[in-house]
C-alpha positions as CSV (number, residue, x, y, z in Angstrom):
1,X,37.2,-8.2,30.2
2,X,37.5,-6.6,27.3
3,X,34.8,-5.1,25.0
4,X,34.4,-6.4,21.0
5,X,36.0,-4.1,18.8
6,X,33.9,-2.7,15.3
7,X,36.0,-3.3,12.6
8,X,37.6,-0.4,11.1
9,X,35.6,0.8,7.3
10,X,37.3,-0.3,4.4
11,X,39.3,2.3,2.6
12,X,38.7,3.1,-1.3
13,X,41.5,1.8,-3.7
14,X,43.2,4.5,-4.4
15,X,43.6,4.5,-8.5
16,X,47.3,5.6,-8.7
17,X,48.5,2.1,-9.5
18,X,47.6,1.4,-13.1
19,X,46.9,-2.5,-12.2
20,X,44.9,-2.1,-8.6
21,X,41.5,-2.5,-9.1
22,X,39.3,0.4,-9.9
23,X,37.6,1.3,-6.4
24,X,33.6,1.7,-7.4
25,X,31.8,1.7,-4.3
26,X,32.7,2.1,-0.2
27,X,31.6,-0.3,1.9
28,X,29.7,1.0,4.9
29,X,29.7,-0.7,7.8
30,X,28.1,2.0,10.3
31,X,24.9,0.4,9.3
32,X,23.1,-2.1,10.4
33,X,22.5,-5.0,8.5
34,X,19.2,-5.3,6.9
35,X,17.8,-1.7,7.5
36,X,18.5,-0.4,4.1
37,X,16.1,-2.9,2.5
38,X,13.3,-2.2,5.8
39,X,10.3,0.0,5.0
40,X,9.8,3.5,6.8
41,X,7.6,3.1,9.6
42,X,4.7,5.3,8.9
43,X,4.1,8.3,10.5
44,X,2.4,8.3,13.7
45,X,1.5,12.0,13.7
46,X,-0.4,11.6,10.3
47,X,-4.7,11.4,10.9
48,X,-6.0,7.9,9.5
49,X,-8.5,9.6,7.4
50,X,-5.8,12.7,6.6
51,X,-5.7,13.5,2.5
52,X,-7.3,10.1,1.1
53,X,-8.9,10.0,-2.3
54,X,-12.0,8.2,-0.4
55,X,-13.3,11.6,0.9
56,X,-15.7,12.6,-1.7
57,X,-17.2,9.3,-0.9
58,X,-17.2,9.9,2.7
59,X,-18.6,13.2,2.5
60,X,-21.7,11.8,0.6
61,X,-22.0,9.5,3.1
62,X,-22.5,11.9,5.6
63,X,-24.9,14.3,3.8
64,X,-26.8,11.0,3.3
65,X,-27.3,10.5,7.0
66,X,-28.7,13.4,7.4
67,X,-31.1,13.1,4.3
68,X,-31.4,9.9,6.1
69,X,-32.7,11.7,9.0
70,X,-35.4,14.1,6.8
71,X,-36.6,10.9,5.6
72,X,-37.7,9.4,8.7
73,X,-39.2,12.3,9.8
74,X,-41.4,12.4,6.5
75,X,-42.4,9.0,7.1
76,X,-43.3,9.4,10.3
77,X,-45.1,12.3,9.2
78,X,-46.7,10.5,6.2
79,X,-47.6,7.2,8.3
80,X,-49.4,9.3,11.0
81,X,-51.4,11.1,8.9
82,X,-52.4,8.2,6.9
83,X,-53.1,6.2,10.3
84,X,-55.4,9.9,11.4
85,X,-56.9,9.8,8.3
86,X,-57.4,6.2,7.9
87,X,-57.8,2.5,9.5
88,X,-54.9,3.5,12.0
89,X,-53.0,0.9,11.2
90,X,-49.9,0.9,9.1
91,X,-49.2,-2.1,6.4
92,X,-46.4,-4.4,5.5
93,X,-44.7,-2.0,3.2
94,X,-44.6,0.9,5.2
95,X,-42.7,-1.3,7.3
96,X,-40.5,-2.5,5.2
97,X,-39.6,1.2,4.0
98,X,-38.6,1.9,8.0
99,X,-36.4,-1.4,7.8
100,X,-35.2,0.2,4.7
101,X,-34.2,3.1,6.7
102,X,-32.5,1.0,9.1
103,X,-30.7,-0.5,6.1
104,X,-29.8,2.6,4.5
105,X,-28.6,4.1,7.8
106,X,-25.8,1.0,7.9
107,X,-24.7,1.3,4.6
108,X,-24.2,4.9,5.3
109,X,-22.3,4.3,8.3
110,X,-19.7,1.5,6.7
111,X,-19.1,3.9,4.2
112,X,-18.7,6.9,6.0
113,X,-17.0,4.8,9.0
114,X,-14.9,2.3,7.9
115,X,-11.1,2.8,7.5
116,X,-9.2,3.7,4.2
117,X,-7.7,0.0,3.5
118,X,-10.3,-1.8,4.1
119,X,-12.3,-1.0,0.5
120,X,-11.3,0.4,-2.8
121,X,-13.2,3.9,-3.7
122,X,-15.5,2.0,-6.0
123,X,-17.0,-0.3,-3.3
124,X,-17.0,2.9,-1.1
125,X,-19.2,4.6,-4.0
126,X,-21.6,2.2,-4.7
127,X,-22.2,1.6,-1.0
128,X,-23.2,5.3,-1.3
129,X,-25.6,4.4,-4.2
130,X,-27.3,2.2,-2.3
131,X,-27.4,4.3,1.2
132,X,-29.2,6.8,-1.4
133,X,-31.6,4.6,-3.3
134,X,-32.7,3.5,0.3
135,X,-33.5,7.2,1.5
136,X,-35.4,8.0,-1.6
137,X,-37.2,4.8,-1.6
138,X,-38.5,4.8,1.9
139,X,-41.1,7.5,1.6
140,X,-42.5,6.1,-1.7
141,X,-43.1,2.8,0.2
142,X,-44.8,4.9,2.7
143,X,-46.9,6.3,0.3
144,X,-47.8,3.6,-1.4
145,X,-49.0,1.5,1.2
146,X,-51.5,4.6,2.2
């Protein structure tokens, strides 16, 4: 049995003879065909979140979990003493500012969470925004329902 030969590579024209054909380009047959036109396989080694433009946004998502956190604990604080001072119970919209924490807290976490493809910085930001105007909002709810 005998094993399929590769074709020898074409040799460039040499241009000594005034009527061969200019030689422009060598044909190469070492590779492959179609890998010249495939895409580089990205890197393995490289850190999903490594060097992306969408780190200012996830960085203000993170220091907004933790104002997220000093929120809750100044509602907390601000229901209990209205519910010491007061009728003891808590109304609808001091509820609704705790569900408005719970809100705020998943907004944070899809923006500070969530890969880079998935949403385009803008989305990212306003997300943000929002994550933000639920942490402020919370303990003015609290307050007003005192």
């Amino acid at each position: 049995m005998t094993s399929p030969q590769r074709p020898a590579p074409e040799t460039p024209v040499v241009a000594d003879d005034p009527e061969a054909p200019e030689a422009t380009e060598v044909l190469d047959v070492s590779a492959t065909p179609g890998t010249a036109d495939a895409p580089a396989a990205p890197d393995a080694s490289a850190a999903p979140f490594a060097s992306s433009s969408a780190a200012p946004a996830r960085l203000m998502a993170g220091l907004g979990m933790l104002f997220l956190l000093g929120s809750l604990v100044l509602c907390a604080a601000i229901t209990l003493t209205y519910a010491y001072e007061g009728d003891g119970v808590a109304g609808p919209i001091a509820a609704a500012a705790y569900w408005g924490l719970l809100i705020g807290g998943l907004t944070g976490a899809v923006a500070l969470f969530s890969p880079v493809g998935t949403m385009t910085n803008t989305v990212r930001a306003w997300i943000v925004a929002v994550q933000y105007a639920l942490v402020c909002a919370a303990p003015v709810l609290v307050v007003i329902d005192g």
